[in-house]
N, CA, C and O atoms as CSV, one atom per row, in Angstrom:
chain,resi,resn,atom,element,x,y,z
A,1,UNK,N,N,-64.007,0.197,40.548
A,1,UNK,CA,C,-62.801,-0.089,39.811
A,1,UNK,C,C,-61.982,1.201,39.718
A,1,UNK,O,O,-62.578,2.276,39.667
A,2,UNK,N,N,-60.532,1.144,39.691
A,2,UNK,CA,C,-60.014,2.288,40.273
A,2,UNK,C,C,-59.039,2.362,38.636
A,2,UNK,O,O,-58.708,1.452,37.877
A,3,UNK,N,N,-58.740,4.281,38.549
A,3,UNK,CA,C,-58.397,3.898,37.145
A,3,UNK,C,C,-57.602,3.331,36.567
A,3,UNK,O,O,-57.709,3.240,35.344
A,4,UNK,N,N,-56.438,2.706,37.301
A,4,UNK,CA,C,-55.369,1.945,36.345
A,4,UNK,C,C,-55.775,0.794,36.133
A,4,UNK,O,O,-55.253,0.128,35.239
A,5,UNK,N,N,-57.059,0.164,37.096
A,5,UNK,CA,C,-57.375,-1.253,36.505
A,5,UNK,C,C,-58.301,-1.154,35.298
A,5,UNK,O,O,-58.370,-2.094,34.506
A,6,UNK,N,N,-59.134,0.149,35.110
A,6,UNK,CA,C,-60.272,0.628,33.987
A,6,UNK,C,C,-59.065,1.077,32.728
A,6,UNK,O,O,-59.550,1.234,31.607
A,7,UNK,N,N,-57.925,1.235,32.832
A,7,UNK,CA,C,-56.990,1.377,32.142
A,7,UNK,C,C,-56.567,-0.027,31.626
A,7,UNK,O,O,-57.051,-0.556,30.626
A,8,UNK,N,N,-55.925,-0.392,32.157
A,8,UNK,CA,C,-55.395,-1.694,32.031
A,8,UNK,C,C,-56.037,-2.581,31.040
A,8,UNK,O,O,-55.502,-3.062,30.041
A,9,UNK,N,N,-57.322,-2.743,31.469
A,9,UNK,CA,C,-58.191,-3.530,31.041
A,9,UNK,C,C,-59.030,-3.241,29.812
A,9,UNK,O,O,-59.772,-4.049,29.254
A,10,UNK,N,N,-58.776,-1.761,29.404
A,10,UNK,CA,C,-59.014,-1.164,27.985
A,10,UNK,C,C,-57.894,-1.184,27.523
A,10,UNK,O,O,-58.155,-1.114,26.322
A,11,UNK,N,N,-56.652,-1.237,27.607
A,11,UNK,CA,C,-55.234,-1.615,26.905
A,11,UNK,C,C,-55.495,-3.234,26.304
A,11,UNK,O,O,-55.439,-3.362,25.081
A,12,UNK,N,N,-55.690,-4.078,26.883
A,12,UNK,CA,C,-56.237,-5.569,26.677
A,12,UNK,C,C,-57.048,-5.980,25.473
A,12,UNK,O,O,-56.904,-6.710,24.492
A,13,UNK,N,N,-58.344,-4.859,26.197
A,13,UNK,CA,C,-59.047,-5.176,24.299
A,13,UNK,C,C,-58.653,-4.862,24.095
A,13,UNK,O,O,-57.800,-5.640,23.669
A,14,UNK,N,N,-58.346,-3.855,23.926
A,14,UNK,CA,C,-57.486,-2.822,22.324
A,14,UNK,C,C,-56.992,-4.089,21.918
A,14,UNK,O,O,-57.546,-4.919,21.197
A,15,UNK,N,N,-55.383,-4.159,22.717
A,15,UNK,CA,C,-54.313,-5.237,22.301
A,15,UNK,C,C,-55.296,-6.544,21.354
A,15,UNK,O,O,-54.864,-7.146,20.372
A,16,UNK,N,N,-56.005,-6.640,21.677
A,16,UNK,CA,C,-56.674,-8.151,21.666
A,16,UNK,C,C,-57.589,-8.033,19.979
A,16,UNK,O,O,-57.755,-8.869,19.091
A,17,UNK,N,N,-57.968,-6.767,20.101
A,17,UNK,CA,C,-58.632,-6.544,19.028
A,17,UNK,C,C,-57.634,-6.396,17.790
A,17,UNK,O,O,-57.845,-6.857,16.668
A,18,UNK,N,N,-56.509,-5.669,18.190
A,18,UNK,CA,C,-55.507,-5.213,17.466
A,18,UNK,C,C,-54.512,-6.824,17.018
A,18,UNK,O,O,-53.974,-6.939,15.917
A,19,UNK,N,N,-54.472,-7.432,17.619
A,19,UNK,CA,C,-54.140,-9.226,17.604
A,19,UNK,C,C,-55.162,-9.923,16.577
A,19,UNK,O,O,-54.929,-10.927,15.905
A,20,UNK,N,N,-55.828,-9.497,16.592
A,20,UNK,CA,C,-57.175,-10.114,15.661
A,20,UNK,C,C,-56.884,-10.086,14.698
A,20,UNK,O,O,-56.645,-11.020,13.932
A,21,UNK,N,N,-56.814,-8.220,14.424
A,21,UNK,CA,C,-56.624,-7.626,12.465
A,21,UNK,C,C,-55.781,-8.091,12.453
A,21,UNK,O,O,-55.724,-8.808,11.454
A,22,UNK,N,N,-54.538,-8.173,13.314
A,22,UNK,CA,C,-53.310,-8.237,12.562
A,22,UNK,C,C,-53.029,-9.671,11.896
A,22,UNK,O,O,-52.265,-10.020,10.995
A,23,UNK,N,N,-53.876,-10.307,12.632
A,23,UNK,CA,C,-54.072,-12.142,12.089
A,23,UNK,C,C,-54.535,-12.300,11.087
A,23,UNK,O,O,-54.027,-12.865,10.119
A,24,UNK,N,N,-55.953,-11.645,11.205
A,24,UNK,CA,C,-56.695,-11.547,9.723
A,24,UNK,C,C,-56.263,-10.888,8.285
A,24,UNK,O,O,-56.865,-11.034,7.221
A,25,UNK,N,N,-55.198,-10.207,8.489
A,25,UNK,CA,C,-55.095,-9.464,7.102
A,25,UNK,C,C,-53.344,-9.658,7.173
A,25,UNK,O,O,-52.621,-8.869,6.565
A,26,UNK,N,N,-52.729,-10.897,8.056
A,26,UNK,CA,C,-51.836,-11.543,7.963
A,26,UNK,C,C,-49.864,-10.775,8.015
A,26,UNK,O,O,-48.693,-10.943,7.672
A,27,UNK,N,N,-50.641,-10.090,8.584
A,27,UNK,CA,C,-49.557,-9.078,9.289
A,27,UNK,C,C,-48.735,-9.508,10.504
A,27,UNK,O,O,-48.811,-9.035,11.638
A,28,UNK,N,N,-47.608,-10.890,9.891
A,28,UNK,CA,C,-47.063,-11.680,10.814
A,28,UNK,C,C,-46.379,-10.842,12.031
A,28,UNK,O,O,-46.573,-11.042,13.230
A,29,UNK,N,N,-45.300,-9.588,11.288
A,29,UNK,CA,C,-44.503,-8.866,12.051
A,29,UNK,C,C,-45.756,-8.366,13.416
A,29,UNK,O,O,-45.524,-8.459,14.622
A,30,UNK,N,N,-46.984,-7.875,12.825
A,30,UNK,CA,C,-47.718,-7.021,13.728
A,30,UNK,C,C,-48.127,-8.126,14.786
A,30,UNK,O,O,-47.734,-8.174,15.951
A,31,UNK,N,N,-48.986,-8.998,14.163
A,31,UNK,CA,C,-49.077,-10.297,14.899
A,31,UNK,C,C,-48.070,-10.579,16.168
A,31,UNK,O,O,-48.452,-10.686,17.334
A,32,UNK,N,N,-46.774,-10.673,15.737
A,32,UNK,CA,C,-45.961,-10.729,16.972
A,32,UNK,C,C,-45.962,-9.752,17.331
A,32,UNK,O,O,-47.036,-9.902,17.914
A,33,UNK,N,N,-45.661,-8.561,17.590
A,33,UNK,CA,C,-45.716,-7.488,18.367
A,33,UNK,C,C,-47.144,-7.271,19.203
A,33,UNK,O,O,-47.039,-6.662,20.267
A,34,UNK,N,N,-48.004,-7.565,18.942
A,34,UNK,CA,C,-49.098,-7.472,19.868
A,34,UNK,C,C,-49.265,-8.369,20.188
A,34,UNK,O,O,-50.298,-8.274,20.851
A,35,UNK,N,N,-48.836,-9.659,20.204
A,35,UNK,CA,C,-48.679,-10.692,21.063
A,35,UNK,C,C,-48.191,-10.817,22.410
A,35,UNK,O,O,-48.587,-11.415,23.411
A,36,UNK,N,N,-46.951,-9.877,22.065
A,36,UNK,CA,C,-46.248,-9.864,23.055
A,36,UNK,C,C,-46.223,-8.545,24.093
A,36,UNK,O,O,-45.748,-8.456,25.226
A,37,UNK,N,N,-46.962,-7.496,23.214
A,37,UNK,CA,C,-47.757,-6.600,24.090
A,37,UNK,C,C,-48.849,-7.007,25.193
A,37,UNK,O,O,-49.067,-6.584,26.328
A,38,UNK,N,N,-49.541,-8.151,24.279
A,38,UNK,CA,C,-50.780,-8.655,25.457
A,38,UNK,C,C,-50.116,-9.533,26.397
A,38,UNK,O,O,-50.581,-9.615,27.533
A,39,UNK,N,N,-48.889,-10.330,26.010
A,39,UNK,CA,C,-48.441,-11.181,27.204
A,39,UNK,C,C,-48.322,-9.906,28.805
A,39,UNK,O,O,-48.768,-9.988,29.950
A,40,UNK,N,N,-47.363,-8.669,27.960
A,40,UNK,CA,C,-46.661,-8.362,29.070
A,40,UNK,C,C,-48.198,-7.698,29.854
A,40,UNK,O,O,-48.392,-7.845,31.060
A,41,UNK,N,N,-49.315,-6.883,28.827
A,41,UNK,CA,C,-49.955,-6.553,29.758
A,41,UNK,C,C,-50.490,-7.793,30.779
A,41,UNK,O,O,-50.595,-7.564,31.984
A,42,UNK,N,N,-50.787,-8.987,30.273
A,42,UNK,CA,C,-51.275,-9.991,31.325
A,42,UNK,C,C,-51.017,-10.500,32.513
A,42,UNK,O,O,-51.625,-10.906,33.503
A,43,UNK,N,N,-49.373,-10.292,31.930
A,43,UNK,CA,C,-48.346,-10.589,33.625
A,43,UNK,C,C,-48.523,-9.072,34.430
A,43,UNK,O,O,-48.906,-9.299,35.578
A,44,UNK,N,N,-48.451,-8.414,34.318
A,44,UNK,CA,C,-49.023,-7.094,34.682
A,44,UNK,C,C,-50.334,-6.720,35.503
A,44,UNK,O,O,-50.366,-6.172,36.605
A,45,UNK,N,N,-51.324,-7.104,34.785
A,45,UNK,CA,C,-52.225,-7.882,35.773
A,45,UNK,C,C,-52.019,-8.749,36.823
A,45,UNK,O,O,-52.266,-8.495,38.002
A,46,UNK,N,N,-51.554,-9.797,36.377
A,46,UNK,CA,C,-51.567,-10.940,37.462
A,46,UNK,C,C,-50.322,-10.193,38.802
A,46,UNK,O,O,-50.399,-10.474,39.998
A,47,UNK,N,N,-49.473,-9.427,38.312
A,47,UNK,CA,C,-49.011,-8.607,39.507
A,47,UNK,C,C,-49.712,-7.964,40.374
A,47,UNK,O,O,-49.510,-8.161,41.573
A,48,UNK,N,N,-50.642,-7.099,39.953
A,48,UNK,CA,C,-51.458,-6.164,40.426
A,48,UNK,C,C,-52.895,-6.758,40.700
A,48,UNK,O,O,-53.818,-6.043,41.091
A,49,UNK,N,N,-53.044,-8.294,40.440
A,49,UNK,CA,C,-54.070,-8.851,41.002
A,49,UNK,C,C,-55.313,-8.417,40.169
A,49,UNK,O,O,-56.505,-8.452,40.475
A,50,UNK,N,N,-54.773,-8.049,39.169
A,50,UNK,CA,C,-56.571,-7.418,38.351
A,50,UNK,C,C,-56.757,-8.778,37.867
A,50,UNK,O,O,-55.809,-9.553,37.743
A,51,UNK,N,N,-58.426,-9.201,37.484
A,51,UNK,CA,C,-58.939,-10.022,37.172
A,51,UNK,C,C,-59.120,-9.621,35.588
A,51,UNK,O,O,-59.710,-8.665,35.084
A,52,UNK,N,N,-58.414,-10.678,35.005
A,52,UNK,CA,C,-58.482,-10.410,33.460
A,52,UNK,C,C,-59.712,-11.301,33.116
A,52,UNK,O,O,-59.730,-12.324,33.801
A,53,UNK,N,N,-60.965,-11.158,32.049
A,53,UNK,CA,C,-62.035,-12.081,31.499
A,53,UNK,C,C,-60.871,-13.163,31.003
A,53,UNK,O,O,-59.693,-12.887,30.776
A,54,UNK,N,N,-61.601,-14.660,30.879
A,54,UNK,CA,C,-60.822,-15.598,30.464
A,54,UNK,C,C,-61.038,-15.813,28.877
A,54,UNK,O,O,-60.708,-16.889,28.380
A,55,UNK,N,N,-61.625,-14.728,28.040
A,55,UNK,CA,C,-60.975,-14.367,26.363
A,55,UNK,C,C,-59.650,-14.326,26.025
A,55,UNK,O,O,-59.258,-13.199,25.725
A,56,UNK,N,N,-58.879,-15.158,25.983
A,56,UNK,CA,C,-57.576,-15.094,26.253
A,56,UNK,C,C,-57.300,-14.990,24.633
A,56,UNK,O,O,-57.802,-15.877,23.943
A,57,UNK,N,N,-56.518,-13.941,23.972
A,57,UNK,CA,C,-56.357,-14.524,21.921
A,57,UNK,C,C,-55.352,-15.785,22.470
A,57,UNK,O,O,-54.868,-16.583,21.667
């Protein structure tokens, strides 16, 4: 794995984890903003052909 996909793909969790709290402790504004952080990283992927796990938030 070469590093922008070992990159990429640690941006994701993060994002994903960071999508979580922000749900759980109801942080609508944050909620959307890392929503839409994980969309763009996803299309991003699917450009560059990286295989994202299907944990999708």
């Amino acid at each position: 794995m070469d590093a922008f996909t070992a990159g990429l793909l640690q941006r994701i969790r993060t994002t994903e984890s960071d999508l979580t709290m922000a749900r759980e402790t109801g942080d609508d504004f944050l909620a959307e903003v890392e929503q839409a952080e994980l969309d763009d990283l996803h299309r991003l992927a699917a450009e560059h052909g990286v295989q994202v796990g299907a944990s999708r938030v």
